[in-house]
VMD Tcl script that draws the C-alpha trace (Angstrom):
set ca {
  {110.03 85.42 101.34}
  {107.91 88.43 101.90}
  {109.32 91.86 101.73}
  {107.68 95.15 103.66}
  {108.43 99.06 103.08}
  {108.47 101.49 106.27}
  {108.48 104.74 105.11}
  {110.77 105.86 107.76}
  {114.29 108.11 107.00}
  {115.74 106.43 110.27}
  {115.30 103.07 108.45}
  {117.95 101.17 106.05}
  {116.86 100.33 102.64}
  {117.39 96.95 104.04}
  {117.25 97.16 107.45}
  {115.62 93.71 109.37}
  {114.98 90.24 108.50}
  {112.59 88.13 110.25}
  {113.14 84.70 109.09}
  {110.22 81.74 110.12}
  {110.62 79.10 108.18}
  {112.64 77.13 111.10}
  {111.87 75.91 114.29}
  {111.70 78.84 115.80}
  {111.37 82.78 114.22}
  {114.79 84.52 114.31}
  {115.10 88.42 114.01}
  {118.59 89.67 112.63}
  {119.89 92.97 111.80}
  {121.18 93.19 108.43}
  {123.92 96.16 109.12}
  {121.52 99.12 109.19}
  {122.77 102.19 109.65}
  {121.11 103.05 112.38}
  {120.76 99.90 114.34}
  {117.97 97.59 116.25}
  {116.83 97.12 119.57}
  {115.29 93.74 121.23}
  {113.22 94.45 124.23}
  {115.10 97.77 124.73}
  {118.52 96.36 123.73}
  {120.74 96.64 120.55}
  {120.58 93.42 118.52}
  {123.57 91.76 117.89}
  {123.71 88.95 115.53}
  {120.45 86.91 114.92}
  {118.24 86.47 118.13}
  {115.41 83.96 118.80}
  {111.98 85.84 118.82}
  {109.35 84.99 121.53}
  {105.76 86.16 122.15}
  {105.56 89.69 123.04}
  {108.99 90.56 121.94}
  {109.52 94.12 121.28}
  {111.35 95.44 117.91}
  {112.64 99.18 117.73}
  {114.19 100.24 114.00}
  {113.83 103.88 113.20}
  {110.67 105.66 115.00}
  {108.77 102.60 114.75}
  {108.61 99.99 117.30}
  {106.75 96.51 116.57}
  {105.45 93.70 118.43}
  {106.07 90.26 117.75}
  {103.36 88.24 118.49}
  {102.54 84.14 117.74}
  {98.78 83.69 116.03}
  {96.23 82.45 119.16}
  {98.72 83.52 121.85}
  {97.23 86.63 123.04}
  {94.40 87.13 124.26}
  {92.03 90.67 125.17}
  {92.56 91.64 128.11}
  {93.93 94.49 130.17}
  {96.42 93.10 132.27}
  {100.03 93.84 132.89}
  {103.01 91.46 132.51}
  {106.60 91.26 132.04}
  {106.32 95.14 131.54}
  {104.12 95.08 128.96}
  {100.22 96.28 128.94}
  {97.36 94.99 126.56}
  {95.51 97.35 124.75}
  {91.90 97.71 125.22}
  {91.22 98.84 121.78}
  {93.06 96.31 119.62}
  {94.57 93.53 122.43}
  {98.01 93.95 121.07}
  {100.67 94.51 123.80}
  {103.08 97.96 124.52}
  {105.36 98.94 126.98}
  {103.81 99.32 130.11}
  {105.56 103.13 130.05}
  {103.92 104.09 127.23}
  {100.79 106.65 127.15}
  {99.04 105.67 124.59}
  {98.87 102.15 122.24}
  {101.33 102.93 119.39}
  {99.39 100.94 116.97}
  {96.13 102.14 117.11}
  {96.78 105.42 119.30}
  {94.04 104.87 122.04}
  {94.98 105.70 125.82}
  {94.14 103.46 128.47}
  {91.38 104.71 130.81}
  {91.10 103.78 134.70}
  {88.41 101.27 133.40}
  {90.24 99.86 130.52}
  {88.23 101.90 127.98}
  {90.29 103.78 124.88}
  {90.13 106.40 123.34}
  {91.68 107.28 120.15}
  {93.77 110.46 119.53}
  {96.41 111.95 117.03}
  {99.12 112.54 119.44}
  {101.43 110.35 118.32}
  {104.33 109.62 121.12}
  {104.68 113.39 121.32}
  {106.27 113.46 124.76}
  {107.95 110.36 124.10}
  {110.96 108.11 122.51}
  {110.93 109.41 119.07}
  {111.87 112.41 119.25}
  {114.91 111.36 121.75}
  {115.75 108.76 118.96}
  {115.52 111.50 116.03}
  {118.16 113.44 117.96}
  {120.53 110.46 119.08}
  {120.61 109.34 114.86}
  {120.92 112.91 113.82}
  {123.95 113.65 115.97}
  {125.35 110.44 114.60}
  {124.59 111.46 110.83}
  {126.40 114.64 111.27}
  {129.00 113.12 113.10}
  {129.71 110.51 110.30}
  {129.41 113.52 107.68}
  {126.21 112.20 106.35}
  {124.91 115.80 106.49}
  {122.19 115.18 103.90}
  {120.80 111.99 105.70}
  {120.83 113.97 108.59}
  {118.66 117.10 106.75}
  {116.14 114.95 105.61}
  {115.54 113.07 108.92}
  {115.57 116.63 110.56}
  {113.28 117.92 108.13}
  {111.08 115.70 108.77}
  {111.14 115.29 112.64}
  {110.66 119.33 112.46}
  {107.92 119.53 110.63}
  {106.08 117.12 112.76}
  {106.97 118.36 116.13}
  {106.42 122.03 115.28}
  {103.02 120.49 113.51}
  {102.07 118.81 117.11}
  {103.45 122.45 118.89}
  {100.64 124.52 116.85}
  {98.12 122.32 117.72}
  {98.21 122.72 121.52}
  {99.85 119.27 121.99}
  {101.79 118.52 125.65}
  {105.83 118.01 124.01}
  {107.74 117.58 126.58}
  {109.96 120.27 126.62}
  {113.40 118.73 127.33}
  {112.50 116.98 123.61}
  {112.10 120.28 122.39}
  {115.14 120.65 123.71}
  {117.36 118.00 122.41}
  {115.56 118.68 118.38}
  {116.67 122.66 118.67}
  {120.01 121.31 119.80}
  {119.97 119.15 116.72}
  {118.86 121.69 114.35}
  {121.71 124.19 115.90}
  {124.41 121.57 114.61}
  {123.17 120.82 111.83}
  {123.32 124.77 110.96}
  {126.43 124.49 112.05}
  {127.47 121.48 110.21}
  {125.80 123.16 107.25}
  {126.78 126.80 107.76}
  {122.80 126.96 107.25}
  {121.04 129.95 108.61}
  {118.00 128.12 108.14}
  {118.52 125.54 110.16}
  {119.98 128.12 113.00}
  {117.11 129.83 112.76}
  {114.54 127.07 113.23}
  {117.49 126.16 116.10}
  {116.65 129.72 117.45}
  {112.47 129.25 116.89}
  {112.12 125.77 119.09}
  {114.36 127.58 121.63}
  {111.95 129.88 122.11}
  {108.90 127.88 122.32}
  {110.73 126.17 125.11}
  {111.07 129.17 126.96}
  {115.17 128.07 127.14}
  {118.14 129.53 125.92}
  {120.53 127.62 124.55}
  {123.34 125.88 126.30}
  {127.41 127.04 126.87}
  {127.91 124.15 124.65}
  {125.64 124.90 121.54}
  {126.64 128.87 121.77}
  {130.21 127.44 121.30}
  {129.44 125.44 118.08}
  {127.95 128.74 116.94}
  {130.84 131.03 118.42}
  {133.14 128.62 116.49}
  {131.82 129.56 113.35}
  {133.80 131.84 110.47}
  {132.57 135.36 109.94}
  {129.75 134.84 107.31}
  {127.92 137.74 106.65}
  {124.95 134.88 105.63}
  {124.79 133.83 108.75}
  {125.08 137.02 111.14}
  {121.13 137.28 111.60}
  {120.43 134.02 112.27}
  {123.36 133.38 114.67}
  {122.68 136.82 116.48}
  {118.98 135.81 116.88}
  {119.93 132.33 118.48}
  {122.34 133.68 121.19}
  {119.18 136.27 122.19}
  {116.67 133.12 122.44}
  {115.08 132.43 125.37}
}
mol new
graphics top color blue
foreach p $ca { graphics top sphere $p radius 0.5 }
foreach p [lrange $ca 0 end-1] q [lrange $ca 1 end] { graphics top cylinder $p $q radius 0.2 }
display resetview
């Protein structure tokens, strides 16, 4: 049996097994943390796998795919879309081919970019496990993932790349509890920085976390600049 490493924080040390010595290929979660979706739903148990099928763990999403059954072409099906560039299928949703990053063109030409999913899932993921991290009191889990997810979306920021800004959004919200969580004013302050690039001000409900806090002389800059962001 072949073992592969993700470098992924979202991911479990052991986190999938895809098993095909049998009839017919099985996927089954091995009690991640975290979780995995099949075709957009969470796996429970050990499911059959079928051409085409769609694997989510972490920021990464794979495509299953049986040797000969696919084909180049550019045509959509079951709500998936074939790359031009490398014939593997995606979500018909998405903007770009997650596995080799070129963008479909009205002719079915690609071209290849670095923007990786900037406007799309991962973020949203990165703040639905961090909010469960600091719920469950893994608060260092929770700083690493953030640290990371930070660095890469105030990376994609600086270079002019379209974020969407409600994903902007839901990270600064993140990085707010986690200060909280922390009593960090580095991580309110980074809270306070996405805010701003946003052009938002945070919500009644993340001003509360913050309002909730003890006096900590630490922390009075940091939580003074966040309730001025906008």
């Amino acid at each position: 049996m072949g073992h592969v490493t993700i470098d992924d924080p979202m991911l479990s040390r052991r986190h999938i097994r895809i098993d095909l010595s049998g009839a017919e290929p099985t996927l089954e979660d091995l009690h991640s943390r975290n979780g995995t979706q099949l075709n957009g739903r969470p796996l429970v148990g050990r499911a059959t796998l079928k051409d085409g099928d769609r694997i989510r763990m972490g920021t990464q999403e794979l495509v299953f795919l049986v040797p000969n059954a696919v084909k180049k072409n550019h045509r959509t099906t079951c709500g998936l879309k074939f790359c031009a560039g490398c014939a593997v299928p995606y979500p018909s949703t998405g903007a770009q081919c997650p596995h080799c990053g070129a963008i479909p063109t009205e002719e079915g030409a690609s071209t290849s970019v670095r923007e990786v999913a900037a406007s799309g899932w991962t973020f949203h993921l990165l703040s639905q496990v961090v909010d469960r991290a600091i719920d469950q009191g893994r608060l260092a889990d929770a700083e690493r993932m953030m640290s990371r997810g930070v660095c890469e979306l105030e990376e994609q920021l600086e270079e002019g790349i379209d974020v969407d800004p409600n994903r902007v959004l839901g990270v600064a919200e993140c990085a707010v509890r986690l200060g909280c969580a922390l009593r960090s004013a580095r991580w309110l302050d980074i809270g306070s920085r996405l805010y701003a690039s946003a052009s938002e001000a945070p919500s009644s409900e993340v001003l509360a976390l913050v309002d909730a806090l003890p006096p900590d002389a630490r922390l009075a800059d940091a939580m003074s600049a966040l309730r001025h962001a906008h």
